[in-house]
ZADRENZA-120119 format. One record per residue (C-alpha): residue in one letter; x, y, z. Coordinates in nm, 2 decimals. Layout:
<kefis>
{"A"; {X; Y; Z}},
...
</kefis>
This chain:
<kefis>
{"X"; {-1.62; 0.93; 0.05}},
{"X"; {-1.40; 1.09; 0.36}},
{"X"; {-1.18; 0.80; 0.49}},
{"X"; {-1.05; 0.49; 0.40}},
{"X"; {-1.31; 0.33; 0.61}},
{"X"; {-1.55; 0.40; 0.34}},
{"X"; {-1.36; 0.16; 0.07}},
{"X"; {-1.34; -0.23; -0.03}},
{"X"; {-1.06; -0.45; -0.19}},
{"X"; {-1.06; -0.79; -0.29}},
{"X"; {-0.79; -1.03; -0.08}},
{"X"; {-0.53; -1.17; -0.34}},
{"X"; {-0.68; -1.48; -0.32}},
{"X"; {-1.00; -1.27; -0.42}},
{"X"; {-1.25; -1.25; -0.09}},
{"X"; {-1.36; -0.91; 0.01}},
{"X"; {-1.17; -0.69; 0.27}},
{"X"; {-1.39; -0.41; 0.41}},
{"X"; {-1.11; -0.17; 0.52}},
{"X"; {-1.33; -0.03; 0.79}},
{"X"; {-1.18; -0.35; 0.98}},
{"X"; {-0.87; -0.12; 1.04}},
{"X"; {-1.02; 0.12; 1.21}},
{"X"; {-0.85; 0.30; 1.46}},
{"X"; {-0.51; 0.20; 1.32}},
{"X"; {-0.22; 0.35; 1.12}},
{"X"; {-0.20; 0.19; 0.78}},
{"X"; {0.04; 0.19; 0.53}},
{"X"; {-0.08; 0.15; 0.15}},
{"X"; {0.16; 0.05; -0.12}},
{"X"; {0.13; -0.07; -0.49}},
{"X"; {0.36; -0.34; -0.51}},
{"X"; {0.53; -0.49; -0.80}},
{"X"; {0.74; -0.81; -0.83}},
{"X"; {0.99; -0.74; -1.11}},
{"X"; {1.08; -0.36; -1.04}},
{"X"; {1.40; -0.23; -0.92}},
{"X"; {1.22; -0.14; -0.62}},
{"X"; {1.08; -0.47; -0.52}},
{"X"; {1.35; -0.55; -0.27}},
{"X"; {1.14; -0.31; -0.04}},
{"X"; {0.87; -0.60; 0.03}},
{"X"; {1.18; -0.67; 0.32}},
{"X"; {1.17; -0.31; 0.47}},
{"X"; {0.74; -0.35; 0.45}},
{"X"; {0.77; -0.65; 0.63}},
{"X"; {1.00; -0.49; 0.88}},
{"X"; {0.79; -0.28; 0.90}},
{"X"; {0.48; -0.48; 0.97}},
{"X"; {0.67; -0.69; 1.22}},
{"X"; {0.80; -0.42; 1.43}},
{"X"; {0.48; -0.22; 1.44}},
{"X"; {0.21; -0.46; 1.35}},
{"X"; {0.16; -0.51; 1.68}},
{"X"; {0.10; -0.18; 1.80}},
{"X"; {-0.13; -0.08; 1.55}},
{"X"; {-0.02; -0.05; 1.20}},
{"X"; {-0.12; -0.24; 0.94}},
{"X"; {0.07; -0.26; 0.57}},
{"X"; {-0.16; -0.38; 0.32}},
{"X"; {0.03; -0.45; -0.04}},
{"X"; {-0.15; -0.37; -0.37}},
{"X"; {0.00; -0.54; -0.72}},
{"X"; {0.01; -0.37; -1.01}},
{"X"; {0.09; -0.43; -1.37}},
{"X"; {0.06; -0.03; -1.51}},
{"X"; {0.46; 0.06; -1.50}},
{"X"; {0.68; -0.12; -1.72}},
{"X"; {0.45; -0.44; -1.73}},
{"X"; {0.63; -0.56; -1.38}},
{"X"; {0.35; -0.75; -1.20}},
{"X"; {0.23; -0.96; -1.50}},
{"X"; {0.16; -1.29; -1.30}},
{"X"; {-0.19; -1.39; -1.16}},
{"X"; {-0.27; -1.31; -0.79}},
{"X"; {-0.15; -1.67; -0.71}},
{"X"; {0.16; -1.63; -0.86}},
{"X"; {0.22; -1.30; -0.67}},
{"X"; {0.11; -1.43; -0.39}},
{"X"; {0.41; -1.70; -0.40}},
{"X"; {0.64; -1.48; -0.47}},
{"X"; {0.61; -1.22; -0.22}},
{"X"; {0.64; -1.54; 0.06}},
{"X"; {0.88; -1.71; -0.09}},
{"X"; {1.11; -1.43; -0.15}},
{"X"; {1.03; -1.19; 0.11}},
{"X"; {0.84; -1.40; 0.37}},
{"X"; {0.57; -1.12; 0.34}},
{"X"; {0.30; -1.20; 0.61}},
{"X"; {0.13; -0.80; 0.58}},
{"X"; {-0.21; -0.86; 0.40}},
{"X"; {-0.14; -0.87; -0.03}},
{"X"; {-0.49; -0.73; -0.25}},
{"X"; {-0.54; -0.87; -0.54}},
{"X"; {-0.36; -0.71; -0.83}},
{"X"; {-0.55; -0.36; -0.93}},
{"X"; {-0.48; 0.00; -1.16}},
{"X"; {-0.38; 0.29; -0.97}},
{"X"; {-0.42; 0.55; -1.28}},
{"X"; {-0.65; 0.60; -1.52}},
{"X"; {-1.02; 0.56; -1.58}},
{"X"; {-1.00; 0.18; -1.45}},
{"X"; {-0.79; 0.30; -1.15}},
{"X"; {-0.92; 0.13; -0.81}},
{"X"; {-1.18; 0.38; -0.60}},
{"X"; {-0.95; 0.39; -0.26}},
{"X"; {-0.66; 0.48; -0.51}},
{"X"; {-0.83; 0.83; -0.68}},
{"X"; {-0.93; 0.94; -0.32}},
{"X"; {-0.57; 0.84; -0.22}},
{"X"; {-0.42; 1.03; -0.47}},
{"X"; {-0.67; 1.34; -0.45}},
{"X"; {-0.63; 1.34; -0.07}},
{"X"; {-0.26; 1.34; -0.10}},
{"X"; {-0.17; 1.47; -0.45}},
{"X"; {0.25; 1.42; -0.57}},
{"X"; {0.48; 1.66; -0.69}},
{"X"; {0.31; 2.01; -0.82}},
{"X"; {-0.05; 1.86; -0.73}},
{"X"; {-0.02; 1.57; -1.00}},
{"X"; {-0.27; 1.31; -0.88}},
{"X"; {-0.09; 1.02; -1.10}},
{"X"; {0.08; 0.77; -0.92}},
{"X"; {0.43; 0.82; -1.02}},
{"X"; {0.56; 0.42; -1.04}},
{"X"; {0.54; 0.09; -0.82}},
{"X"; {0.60; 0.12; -0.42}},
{"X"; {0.41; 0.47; -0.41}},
{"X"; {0.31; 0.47; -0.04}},
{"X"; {0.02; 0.66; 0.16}},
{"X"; {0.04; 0.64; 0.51}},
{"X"; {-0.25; 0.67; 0.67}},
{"X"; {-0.38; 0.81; 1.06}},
{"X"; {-0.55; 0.60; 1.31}},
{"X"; {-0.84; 0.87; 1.20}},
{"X"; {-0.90; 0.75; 0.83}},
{"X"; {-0.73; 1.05; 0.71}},
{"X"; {-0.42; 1.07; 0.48}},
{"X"; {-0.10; 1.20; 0.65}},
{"X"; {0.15; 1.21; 0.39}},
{"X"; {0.27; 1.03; 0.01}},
{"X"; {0.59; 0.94; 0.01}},
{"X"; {0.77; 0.84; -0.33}},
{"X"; {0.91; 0.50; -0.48}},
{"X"; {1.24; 0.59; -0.39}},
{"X"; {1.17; 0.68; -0.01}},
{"X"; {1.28; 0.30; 0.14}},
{"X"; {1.03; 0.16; 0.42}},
{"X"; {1.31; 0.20; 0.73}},
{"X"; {1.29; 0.62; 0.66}},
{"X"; {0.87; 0.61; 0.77}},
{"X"; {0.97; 0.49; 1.08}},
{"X"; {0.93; 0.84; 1.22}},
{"X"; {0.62; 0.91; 1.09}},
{"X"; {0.47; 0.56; 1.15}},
{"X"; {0.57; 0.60; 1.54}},
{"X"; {0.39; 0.99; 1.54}},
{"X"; {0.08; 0.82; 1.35}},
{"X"; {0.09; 0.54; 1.62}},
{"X"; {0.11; 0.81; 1.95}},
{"X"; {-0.16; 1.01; 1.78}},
</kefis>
């Protein structure tokens, strides 16, 4: 597979969502979890989202359970919590693995198009984000710790591409 146009997910209230319908825009692809230390960056996604949504980006969240056991709930309970608590509008996947021999497809072609620190193709912990070009190509990884409003930069060169 040679783009992200070429992979599938499942909605988190489980219908299919062909990424090829974000073609020709920017996208940002996190795995998301709701009890992490990090999880107060669903409000910088959803800046995010609502400041460049409209101008071509799209932020699509992906739950995970595989670090530290902090996404246990169903995709319905997920779902809930990410409104309620963030008012996340961006589109939510249903919950997925991001390592290992059950790891999602468009995650092992994320992580071998954009490897991490000294070529390791594990995903590290929750709120690993890939942005990717209008193009289907991946433009960079950045890390749990790099917070949403420090893309902006990148996101608005991805955009202007």
């Amino acid at each position: 597979m040679s783009t992200i146009y070429d992979f599938e997910a499942l909605s988190i209230d489980g219908q299919p969502v062909s990424l090829e319908q974000f073609r020709g825009q920017a996208m940002l692809i996190v795995n998301t979890a709701s009890a992490c230390g990090f999880t107060p960056q669903f409000a910088g996604l959803e800046k995010l989202h609502q400041t460049y949504g409209g101008k071509g980006l799209a932020v699509l969240g992906f739950p995970c359970n595989q670090f530290g056991s902090q996404d246990p709930g169903s995709n319905e309970e997920i779902g809930a919590f990410c409104q309620r608590n963030y008012g996340v509008s961006f589109p939510m996947m249903s919950k997925i693995e991001v390592n290992g021999a059950d790891a999602h497809p468009l995650y092992r072609w994320l992580t071998a198009e954009a490897p991490g620190l000294l070529g390791s193709k594990a995903i590290k912990w929750n709120f690993t984000k890939f942005l990717v070009g209008k193009d289907g190509r991946v433009i960079k990884r950045y890390a749990p710790q790099d917070a949403p409003d420090k893309l902006a930069k990148d996101i608005e060169a991805a955009l202007a591409a």
